[in-house]
N, C-alpha and C positions, 0 to 999 in steps of 0.2 A: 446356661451350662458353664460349670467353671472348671477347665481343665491346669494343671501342672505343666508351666511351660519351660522346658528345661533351658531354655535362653535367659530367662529372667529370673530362676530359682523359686517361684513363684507360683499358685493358682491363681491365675486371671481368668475373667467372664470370657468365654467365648466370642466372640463382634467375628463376624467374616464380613472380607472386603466389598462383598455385593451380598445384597438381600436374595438373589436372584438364584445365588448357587455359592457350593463352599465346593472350593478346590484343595483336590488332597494328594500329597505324594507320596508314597511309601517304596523303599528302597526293594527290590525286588532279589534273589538267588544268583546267588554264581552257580551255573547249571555245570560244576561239575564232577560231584556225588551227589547221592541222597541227602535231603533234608533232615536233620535230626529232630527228636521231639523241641530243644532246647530254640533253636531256630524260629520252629511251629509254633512257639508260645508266643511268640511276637505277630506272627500272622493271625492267628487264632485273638488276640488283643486289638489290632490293627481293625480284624475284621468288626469284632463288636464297636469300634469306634463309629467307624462307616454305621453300621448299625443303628446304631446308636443315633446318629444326628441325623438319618433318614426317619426314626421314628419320633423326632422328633421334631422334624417336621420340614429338617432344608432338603437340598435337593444339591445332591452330592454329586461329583463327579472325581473322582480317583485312578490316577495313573501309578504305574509299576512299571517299575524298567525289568529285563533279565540281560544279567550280567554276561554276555557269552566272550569276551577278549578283554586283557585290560589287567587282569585282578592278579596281582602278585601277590605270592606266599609273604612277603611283609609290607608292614605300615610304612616303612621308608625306600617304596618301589624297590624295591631288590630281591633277588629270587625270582623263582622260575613261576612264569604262568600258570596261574591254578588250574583253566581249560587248558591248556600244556600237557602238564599233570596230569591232568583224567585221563586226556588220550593216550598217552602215553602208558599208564595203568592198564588199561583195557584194551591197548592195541584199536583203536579208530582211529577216524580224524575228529576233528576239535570239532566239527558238525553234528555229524552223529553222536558226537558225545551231549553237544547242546541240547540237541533235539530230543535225545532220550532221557536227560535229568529233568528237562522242562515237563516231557509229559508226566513225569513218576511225582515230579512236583504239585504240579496240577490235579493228580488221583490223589496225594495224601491231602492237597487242600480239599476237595469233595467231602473224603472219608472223611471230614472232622467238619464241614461245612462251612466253608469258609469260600462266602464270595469270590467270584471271578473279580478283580477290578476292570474297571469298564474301559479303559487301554491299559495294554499289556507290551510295551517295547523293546525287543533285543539290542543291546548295545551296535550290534555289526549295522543295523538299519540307519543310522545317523553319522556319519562318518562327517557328509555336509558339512553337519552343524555342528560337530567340535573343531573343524580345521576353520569356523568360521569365529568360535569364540577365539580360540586360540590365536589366530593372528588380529583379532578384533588390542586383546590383551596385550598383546606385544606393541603394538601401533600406539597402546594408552603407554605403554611402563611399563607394566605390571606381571610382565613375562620376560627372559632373554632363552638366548641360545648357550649351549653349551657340551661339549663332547658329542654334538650330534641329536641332543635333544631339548624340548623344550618346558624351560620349569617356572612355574609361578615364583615370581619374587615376593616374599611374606612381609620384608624390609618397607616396602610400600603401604602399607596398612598400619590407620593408627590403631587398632589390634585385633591382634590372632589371635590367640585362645579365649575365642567369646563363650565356650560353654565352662570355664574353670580356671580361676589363677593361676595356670600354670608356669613354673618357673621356669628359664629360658636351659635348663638344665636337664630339664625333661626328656630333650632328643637328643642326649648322649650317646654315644655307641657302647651298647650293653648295660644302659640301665633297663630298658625294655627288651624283653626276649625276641629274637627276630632281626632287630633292626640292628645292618650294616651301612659303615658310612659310604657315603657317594660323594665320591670326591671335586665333582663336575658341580656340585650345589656350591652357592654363596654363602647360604646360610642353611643353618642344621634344620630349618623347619620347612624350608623350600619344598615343593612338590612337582611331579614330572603332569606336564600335561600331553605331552608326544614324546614316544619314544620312535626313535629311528634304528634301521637294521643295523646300527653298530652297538644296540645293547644288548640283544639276545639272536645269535646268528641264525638259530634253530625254532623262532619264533612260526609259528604255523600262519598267523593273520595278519596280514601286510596292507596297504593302499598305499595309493603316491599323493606327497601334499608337498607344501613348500621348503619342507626344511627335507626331504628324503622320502624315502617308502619306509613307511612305518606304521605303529599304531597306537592307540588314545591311550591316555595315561586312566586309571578306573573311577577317580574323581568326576572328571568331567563328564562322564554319561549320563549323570543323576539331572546334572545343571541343564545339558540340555535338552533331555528328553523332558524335563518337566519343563522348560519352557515351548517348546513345540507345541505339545497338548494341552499347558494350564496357560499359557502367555505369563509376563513379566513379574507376577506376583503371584505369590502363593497362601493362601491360608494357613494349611497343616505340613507338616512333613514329618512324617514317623518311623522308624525305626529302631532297630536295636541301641541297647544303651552301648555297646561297644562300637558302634557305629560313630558317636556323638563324637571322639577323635579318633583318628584324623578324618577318617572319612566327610562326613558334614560339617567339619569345621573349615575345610579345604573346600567344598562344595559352599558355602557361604563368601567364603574367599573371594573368589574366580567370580560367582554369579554375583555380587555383588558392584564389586572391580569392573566388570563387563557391563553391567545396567546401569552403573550410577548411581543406584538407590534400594532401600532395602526390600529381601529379596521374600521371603517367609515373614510369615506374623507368629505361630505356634510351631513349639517341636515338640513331638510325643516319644519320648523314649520308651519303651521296654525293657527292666531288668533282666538278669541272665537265668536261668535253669540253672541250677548246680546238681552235684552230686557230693555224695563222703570226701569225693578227694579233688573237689574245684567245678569250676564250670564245663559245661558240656561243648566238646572241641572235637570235630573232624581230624585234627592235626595228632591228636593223641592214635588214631588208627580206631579206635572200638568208638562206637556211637548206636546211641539206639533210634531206631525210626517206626514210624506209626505202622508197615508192615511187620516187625519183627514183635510190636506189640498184641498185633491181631495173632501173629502165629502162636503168642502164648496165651491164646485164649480172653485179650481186652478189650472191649469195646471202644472204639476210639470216640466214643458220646461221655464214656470215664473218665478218658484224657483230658477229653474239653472243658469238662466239670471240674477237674481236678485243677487247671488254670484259673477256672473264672471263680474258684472257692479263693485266689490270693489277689491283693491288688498290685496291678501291674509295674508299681514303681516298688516290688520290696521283689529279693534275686527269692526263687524259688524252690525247695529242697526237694528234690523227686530220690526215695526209693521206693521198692516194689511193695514194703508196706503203706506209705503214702497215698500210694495210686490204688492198692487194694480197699483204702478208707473208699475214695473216691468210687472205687465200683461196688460196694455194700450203699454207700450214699446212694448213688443214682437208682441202684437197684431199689431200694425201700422208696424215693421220691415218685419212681413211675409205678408202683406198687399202689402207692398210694390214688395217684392220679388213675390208677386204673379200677379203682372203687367206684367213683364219680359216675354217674351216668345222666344224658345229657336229656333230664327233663325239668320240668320247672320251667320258672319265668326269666329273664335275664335281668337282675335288677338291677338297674342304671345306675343308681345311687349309689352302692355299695363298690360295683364295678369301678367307676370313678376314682371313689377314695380307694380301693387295691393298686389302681395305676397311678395314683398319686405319690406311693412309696416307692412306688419302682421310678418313676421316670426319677424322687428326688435321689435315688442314687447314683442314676445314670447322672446326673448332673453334679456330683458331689466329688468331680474329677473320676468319673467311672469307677464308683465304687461295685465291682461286681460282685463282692460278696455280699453286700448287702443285697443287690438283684437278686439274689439267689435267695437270699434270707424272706424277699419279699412272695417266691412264690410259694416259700412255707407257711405265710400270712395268708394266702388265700387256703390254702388246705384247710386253715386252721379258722377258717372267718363262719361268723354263723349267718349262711345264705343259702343259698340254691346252687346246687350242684351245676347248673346250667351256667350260672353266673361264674364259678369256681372253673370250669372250662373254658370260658371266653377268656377270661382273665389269664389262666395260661399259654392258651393259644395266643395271643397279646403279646405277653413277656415274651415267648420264645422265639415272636419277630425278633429280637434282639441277640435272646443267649443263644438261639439256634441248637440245639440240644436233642430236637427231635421226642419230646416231651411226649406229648399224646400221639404220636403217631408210635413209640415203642407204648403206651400204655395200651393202646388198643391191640399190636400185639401181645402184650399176657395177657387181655379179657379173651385174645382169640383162643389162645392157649387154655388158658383154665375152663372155657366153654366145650374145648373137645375134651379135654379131660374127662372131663363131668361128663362129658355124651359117651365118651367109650369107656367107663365105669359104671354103665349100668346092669342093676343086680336088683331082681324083684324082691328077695329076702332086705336088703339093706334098703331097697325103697320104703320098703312095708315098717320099716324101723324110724326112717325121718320122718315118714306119714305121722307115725304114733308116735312122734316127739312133738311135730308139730300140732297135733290134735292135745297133747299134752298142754303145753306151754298154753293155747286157745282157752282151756278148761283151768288154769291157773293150778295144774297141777305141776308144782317148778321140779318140784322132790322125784315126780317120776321122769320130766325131761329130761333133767340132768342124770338119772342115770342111764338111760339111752343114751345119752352124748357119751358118758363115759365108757358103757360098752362098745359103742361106734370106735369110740380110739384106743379102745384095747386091740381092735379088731383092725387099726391102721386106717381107720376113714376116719377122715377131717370133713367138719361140718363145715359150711358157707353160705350163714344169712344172705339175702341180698333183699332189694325193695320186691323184687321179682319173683322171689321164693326161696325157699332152704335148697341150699344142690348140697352134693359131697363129690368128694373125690378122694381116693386113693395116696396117703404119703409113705 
């Protein structure tokens, strides 16, 4: 498998550090609104990874943090806490506010089918283990104090910006939207790893550690909740491409700084969702979410389709025409899939070479549009329906899409149809079409068909016999 690793600018083969298991990290929600779809595309990519290298054959283990303290409204710590904020919005506390984006989180990842990861960690559960990186960091250099809090020194690293030449100009005050200076830094790239109660008085989450009662700065929960659960090296780490700075590039920092040695082998990014007028941002106030899609009538198996139809390294342009492609798509794919019926032989041969294109896309740096392209290739393969079933039920180990399990509801569909459409005069009509067509007489079938659909019944071959139904 050759993935894109955005450390090296590069597709490299896949190698994980044990044969035994590939350790994966993916950065998890700040629980304090709703998920927007734009978010969900990185989950929904994240998930088919996992996916992905379970079908093909390692044997994954995947942690997720949730962000519940920590996360200020900018890249240069400053601003008020985003679980702050929420509560603050809705009148809770910063708990109940966790506790209810987490679970609303968790129903939209369902609704779109996207794996549980197999540890799931809240930032508040590790307090431990950042006051123990933190003072670990301070003891090497690589941290001081100041104004009461304590910040990674960047000055220590022969370099920072591992994911991009960046110029050291970069973390101006006002070239980036957001970012105000902190005058307690050394240097303009510096980052806070503890903040104490002298930077936000009205701060909701407190503990006591060495330098004051304070709380972890939102870098450091990635570092070491994934050291907890993955130990000192990591295979994958993926998240959003807006993530790559500063978040992960500070998360490289620290965890490296702290170990000694490098920390991650792969970073998987994800491009952004956009719209007409930029990327999709909670900060703007209006966002759309996989509920407010269902309320207009979408299937969130559309939505999923409507991702896995781009690859994940190009930003992706969602409007309501877009996603309407996407649901005429899915619509005629399970349309299709719901012709099929599950007899015949399974033949091996053929099966083989169908899963031969699909895995080489999954291996081609996840190309899912080609996965997608490849279960048009079995629709379109001349074999056995039986075969043609296997082979999707196969793929959608991966695209997760719910494939044949909606095909089989429109066979349910169209079968009562047809049962509560029954009419002895228009039976007595397909009878004598069908007695037609037997007798090779085409000229009189066809004008039974056409009087059938002057008359609003649609005919429907099947191996099983002519039904109709009512349009």
């Amino acid at each position: 498998m050759y993935l894109y690793n955005s450390l090296s600018h590069k597709k490299e083969l896949f190698q994980p550090n044990s044969p035994d298991i590939v350790k994966m990290y993916t950065c998890g929600p700040t629980v304090y609104h709703y998920a927007h779809i734009g978010n969900l595309r990185t989950y929904i990519m994240e998930d088919v990874l996992e996916k992905s290298l379970r079908y093909l054959g390692y044997n994954v283990k995947r942690v997720m943090n949730i962000t519940d303290v920590g996360h200020l409204a900018s890249d240069a710590d400053t601003g008020e806490d985003k679980m702050l904020k929420g509560a603050k919005r809705e009148n809770k506390t910063v708990m109940e506010i966790a506790q209810y984006y987490t679970d609303a989180f968790f129903a939209d990842c369902d609704k779109l089918n996207i794996k549980k990861p197999d540890v799931v960690e809240p930032a508040t559960n590790c307090i431990d283990e950042y006051i123990h990186m933190v003072q670990t960091l301070l003891e090497k250099g690589n941290a001081y104090l100041a104004g009461g809090n304590v910040y990674f020194d960047t000055s220590t690293l022969e370099k920072y910006y591992v994911f991009n030449d960046h110029d050291e100009e970069d973390l101006n005050v006002g070239v980036r939207e957001g970012v105000e200076e902190d005058s307690n830094k050394r240097n303009k790239n510096d980052f806070v790893l503890w903040f104490t109660k002298s930077k936000f008085e009205d701060q909701a989450l407190k503990w006591d550690s060495p330098w004051g009662v304070g709380y972890p700065g939102w870098h450091i929960e990635c570092s070491c909740i994934s050291m907890k659960h993955l130990g000192e090296d990591i295979d994958i780490h993926a998240g959003g491409i807006d993530n790559a700075f500063p978040h992960h590039t500070n998360e490289i920092a620290q965890s490296e700084s702290f170990l000694g040695h490098k920390w991650c082998n792969y970073w998987f990014h994800v491009h952004h969702l956009n719209t007409d007028t930029g990327k999709m941002s909670k900060s703007k106030g209006e966002f759309l979410t996989v509920s407010l899609l269902e309320q207009k009538g979408y299937n969130p198996m559309a939505y999923r389709l409507f991702c896995l139809q781009s690859h994940y390294r190009r930003n992706l342009v969602f409007s309501w025409e877009n996603l309407d492609n996407a649901v005429v798509a899915y619509d005629k794919l399970v349309a299709k899939i719901a012709t099929l019926q599950d007899n015949g032989d399974v033949d091996a041969n053929v099966l083989q070479a169908l899963k031969e294109r699909f895995v080489n896309a999954l291996n081609g740096d996840l190309n899912t549009s080609l996965a997608i392209t490849a279960v048009y290739d079995v629709l379109k393969a001349k074999t056995t329906d039986a075969t043609k079933l296997a082979a999707i039920a196969d793929f959608d180990k991966v695209l997760s899409l719910d494939l044949l399990k909606a095909a089989n509801t429109v066979r349910k569909q169209q079968e009562q149809e047809t049962a509560a459409s029954a009419d002895p005069e228009i039976d007595a009509l397909v009878a004598a079409r069908t007695q037609a067509k037997k007798d090779k007489n085409y000229a009189e079938a066809d004008r039974i068909r056409d009087e059938l659909k002057s008359r609003g019944i649609e005919i429907i071959d099947t191996p099983q016999g002519t039904k109709w139904r009512k349009v």
